[in-house]
N, C-alpha and C positions, 0 to 999 in steps of 0.2 A: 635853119629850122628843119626836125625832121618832116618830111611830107609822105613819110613809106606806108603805103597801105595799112588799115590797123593798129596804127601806132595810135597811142595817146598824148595829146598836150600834156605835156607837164606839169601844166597850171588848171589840167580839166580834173584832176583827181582829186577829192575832196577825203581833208585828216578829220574824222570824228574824237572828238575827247572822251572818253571813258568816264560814267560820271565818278566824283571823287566821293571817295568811301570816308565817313566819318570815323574817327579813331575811337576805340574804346572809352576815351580816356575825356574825349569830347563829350559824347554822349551823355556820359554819367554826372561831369560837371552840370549842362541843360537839365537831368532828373533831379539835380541834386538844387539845385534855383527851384522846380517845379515844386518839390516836397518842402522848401522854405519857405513860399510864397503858400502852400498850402495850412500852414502851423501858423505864421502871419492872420490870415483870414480868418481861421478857427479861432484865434485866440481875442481877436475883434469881433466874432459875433457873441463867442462867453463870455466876452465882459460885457457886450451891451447888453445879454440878457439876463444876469447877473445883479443887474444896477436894478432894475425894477420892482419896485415894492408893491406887493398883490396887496389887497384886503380877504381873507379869508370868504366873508361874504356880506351881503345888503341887504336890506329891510328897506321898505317904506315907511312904517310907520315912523314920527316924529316924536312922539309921548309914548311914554308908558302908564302898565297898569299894574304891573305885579310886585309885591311885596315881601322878600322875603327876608326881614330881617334875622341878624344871627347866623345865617349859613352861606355856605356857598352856591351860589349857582349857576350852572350852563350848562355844557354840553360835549357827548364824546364824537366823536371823528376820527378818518381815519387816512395819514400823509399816501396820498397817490403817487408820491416825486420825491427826489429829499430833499428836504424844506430847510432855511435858515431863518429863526425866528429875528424877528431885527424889532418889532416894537408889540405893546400889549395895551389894552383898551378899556373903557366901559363906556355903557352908553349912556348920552347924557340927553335926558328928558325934556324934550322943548327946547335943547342946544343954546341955553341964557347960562349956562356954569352949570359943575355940581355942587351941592349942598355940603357933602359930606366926601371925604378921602374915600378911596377904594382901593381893596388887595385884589389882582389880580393873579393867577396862577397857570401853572402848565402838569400835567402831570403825566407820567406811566408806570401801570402796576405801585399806585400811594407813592412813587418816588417824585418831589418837585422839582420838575429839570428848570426854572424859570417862573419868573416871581416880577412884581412889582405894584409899584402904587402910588394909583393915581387921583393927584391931590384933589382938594375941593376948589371950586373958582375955574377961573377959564384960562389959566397960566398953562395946562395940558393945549397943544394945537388938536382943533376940530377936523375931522376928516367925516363928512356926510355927518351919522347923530354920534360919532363915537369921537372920545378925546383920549388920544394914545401919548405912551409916554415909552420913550425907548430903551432897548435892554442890548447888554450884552449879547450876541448872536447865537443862537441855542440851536443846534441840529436837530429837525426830526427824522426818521429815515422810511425810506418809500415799505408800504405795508401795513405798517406797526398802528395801532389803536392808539389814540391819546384822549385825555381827558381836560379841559378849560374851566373856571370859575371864577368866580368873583363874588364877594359879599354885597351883596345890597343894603340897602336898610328903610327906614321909614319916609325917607325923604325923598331919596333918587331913583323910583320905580323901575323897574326894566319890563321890554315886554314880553307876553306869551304869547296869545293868537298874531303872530306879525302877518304884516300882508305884502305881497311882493318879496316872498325869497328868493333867496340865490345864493348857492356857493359858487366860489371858485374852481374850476375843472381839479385841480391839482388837490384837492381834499374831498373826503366822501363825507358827509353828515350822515350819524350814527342814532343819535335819540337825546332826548335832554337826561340831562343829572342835576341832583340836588346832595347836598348831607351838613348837617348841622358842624357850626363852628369852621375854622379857613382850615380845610382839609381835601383832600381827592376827592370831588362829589361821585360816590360811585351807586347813589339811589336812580334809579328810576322809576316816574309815574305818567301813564299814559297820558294823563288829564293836561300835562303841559307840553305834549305833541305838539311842532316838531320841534320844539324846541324852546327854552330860555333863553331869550335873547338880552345879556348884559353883557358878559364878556369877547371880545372880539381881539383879533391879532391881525399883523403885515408879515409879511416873509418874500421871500426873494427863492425860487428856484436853483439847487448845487448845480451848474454845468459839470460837466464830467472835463478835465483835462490830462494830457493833451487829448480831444476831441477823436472820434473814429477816421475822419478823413484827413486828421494829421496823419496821425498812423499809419494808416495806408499807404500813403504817400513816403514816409521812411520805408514801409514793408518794402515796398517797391524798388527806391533806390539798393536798400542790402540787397534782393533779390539779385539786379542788375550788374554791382559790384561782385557778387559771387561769381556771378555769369563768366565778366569779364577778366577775374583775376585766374581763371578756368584758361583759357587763350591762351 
């Protein structure tokens, strides 16, 4: 063993490892899981939001009062989101059946994007006073003014002064409409403020896909892969 002044053990000197450098090639695999698991999770919360069928909006009232046979009537509004129509309504008076069949309608600018009708009797399922009957899936798009109706008649009243409204966040209620015979109610009169209440719809909110924090998450990895293929 050396014992010469100053010298060092052998064994007293300590080898540090250098930490190891991840390779390009690593990296970008880990971003490229990170922005999968990201489009994964986007595409699970769009479909569960997706699946939910709104009601336009509620009323308390259970009966009605209003009469309008021969025409159409309801009311315009106007899609805050874009909307997919999935079913159409009328309201049924005292919720025991209706009397008589009813045309419900959708319209913009006189064109009917969306049409149906719903029978008399209680074969329509009841959702609160309204019994809807499902349609083909009808887009509205976020902005745009639309117009609803539905014929009444002598039998199945709808109401006017309702108590306890409510829309939905994702629509704006615009004023009632009225017009003689099943066409675009495009009358209004103050006196049925805020509204005619017979026709009613469900909709489901469009998620946008793939989603902005998909996105991202691809921006990200291309970013990355530029970087690297730079090296």
């Amino acid at each position: 063993m050396n014992t010469h002044p100053g010298s060092l053990h052998p064994h007293s000197v300590q080898h540090i490892r250098p930490a190891e450098k991840q390779s390009p090639i690593c990296v970008l695999k880990k971003l490229t899981r990170v922005a999968f698991l990201l489009i994964v999770i986007a595409a699970a919360l769009a479909a569960g939001q997706s699946r939910a069928d709104i009601t336009a909006y509620s009323i308390a009232n259970t009966t009605g009062g209003f009469l309008f046979n021969g025409n159409t009537a309801g009311f315009q509004f106007i899609a805050n989101a874009d909307l997919s129509i999935t079913s159409l309504g009328v309201f049924d008076s005292g919720q025991n059946g209706l009397l008589e069949s009813h045309q419900v309608g959708i319209w913009q600018g006189s064109v009917l994007l969306a049409s149906a009708t719903v029978p008399a009797g209680t074969s329509a399922p009841l959702s609160g006073q309204f019994r809807y009957v499902t349609i083909t899936p009808v887009t509205l798009i976020v902005g745009k003014a639309y117009e609803i109706g539905a014929n009444p008649d002598f039998q199945d009243p709808f109401v006017g002064a309702a108590t306890g409204f409510s829309t939905d966040p994702n629509i704006t209620w615009v004023q009632s409409r009225y017009i003689g015979g099943f066409s675009d109610p495009t009358t209004h009169n103050s006196v049925y403020d805020p509204g005619i209440f017979g026709p009613n719809f469900t909709y489901t909110v469009i998620v946008p896909e793939p989603s902005a924090l998909a996105l991202l998450g691809l921006a990200g990895v291309l970013i990355c892969r530029r970087r690297f293929s730079r090296q």
